[in-house]
N, C-alpha and C positions, 0 to 999 in steps of 0.2 A: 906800566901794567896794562893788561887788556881790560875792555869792558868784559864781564859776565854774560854769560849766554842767559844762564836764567835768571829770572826776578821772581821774588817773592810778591804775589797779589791777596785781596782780599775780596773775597767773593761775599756782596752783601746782598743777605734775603730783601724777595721783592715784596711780600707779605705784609713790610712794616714792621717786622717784630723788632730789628736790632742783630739779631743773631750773624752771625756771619760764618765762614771757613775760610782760613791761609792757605792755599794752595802756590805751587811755584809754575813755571811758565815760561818755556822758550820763547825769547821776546827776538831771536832773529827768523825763526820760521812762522810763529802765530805772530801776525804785526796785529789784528783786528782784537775788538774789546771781547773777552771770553765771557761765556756765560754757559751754566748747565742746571740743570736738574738733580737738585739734592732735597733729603729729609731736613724741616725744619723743625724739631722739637716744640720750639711754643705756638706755634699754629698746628703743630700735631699733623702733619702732612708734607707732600712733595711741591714744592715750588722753584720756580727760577733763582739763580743768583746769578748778580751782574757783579762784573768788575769793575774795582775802586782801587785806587793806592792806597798803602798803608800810610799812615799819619805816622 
């Protein structure tokens, strides 16, 4: 079997809150840690989330 092009990642608020988003991710063309700009609900605003592996 081949390896998968994409991986599923976890995009965790930098905030502190906990909250997070699963997005997926071509892991042969993006090699670098992904991070954007998303709504976090419990801080009630736009902050960073960085990428972590799913547990």
């Amino acid at each position: 079997m081949a390896k998968a092009t994409t991986i599923k990642i976890r995009l965790n608020s930098t905030a502190d809150t906990g909250y997070f988003y699963v997005a997926k991710k071509n892991s042969r063309t993006m090699t670098e840690k992904m991070s954007k700009k998303k709504y976090d609900p419990i801080a009630r605003k736009h902050v960073e989330f960085k990428e972590a592996k799913i547990k």
